[in-house]
Structures are given as structure tokens and as C-alpha cells.
N, C-alpha and C positions, 0 to 999 in steps of 0.2 A: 194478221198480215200474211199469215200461212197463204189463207186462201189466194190472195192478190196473186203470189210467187206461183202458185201450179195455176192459176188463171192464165198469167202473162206466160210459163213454158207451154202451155196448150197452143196458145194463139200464136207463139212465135212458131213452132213446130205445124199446125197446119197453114200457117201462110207461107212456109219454105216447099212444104208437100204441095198446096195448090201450086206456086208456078211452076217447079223442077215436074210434075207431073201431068196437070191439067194444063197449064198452058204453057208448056216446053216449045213446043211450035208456033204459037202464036204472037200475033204483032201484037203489043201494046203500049200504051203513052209512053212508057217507064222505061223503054229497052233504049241502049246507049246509040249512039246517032241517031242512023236511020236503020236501024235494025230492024228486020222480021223478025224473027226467032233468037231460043238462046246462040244457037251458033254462031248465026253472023252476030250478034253483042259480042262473044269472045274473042271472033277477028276483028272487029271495030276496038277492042281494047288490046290486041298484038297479041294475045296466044292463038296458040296451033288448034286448030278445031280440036281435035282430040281430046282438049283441057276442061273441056266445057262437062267432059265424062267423068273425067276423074273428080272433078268440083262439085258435080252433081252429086256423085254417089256420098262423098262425103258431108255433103248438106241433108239428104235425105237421111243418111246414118245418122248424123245428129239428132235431127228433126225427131226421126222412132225415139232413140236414146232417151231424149227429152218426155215425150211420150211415155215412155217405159219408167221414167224419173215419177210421174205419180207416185210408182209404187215400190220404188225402189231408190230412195231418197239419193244413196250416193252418187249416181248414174245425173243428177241434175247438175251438180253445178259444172261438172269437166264440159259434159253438153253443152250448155249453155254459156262456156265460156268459151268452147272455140265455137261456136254459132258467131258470136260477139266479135270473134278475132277475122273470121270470114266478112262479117258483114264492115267492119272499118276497114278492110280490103278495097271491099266492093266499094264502098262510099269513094275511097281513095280512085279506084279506077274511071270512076264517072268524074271527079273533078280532073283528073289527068287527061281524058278523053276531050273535054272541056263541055261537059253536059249542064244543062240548068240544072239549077238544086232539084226542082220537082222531078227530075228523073231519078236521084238517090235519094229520096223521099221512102220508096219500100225497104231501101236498106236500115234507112234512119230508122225506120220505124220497130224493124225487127230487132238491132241492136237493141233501140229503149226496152223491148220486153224481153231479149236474153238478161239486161243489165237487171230488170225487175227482179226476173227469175234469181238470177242469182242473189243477191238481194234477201230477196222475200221467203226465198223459198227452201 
């Protein structure tokens, strides 16, 4: 069951790296209202643009840590459990927002495989 646990902190850790990096700027189904980008999602949900940096940097920190959690067992589960505590954040702000489910969909998603990691791993 080892494996499942650094299977599910890989996936959860590059699906945080693809959108905070690869598509930061980009519109997609997922983003809360009518969002382009990560920015306006963060004023669609009432923080200050500027929030949208600080939240990043520490999802991507995660994200390596996770990463880094391979091979350095202790480094998984703290990772992975505030990955866990950001994303039932995020879930939170899309139902506050008043978003359909399928928009906190990637967050659901990502909690299930911090929840594995920790878990399993």
C-alpha cells in the first residue's frame, strides 16, 4: 500500500504544480464564477489580489515538499496535510461563492490524494 501513498503524493503534487504554474493565467471550466485567471478567482472569492501569491507560493512549497517526501519519508505527511487543509479551504470557497460542484471538483480531487498520501504513505 506503500506504493498507492507516494503514487497519490506525486499526483496530488503535480496537479497543484500544473495549474499554480502552467496554467496560472489561464481560463478554465474550474475557475470560480466567471474567472480568467487565478487572479480574478481570488477577487471572485473576496481576497486582495496579492493573496492569490502568498497561496500560491505555499501550494507550490507543498507540492516540492511532497515531492521531496519520496525520499524523505518525514517531509510527507506535514505536506500533505496542509495540501489537505488548503484544499477543504478551496472546496469551502467555491460553495461560498455559490459555484456548481463541478467547479470544486479539482479541489475534491486533490484533497482525496493528500487524504491517500497520508494514509498510505
Amino acid at each position: 500500500m506503500e506504493i498507492v501513498g507516494g503514487i497519490a503524493q506525486i499526483a496530488a503534487a503535480l496537479w497543484i504544480l500544473n495549474v499554480w504554474i502552467l496554467r496560472f493565467n489561464k481560463e478554465t471550466e474550474y475557475r470560480a464564477g466567471d474567472s480568467k485567471n487565478m487572479v480574478e478567482e481570488f477577487t471572485a472569492y473576496g481576497f486582495p489580489a496579492k493573496a492569490v501569491y502568498l497561496v500560491g507560493a505555499v501550494k507550490v512549497a507543498l507540492s516540492l515538499l511532497l515531492i521531496v517526501g519520496i525520499w524523505v519519508d518525514a517531509l510527507t505527511r506535514p505536506a500533505a496535510a496542509g495540501l489537505a487543509l488548503i484544499m477543504i479551504g478551496a472546496i469551502g470557497m467555491h460553495v461560498r461563492v455559490g459555484d456548481r460542484p463541478k467547479k470544486a471538483m479539482p479541489a475534491i480531487s486533490v484533497l482525496v490524494l493528500t487524504a491517500v498520501a497520508l494514509i498510505f504513505a
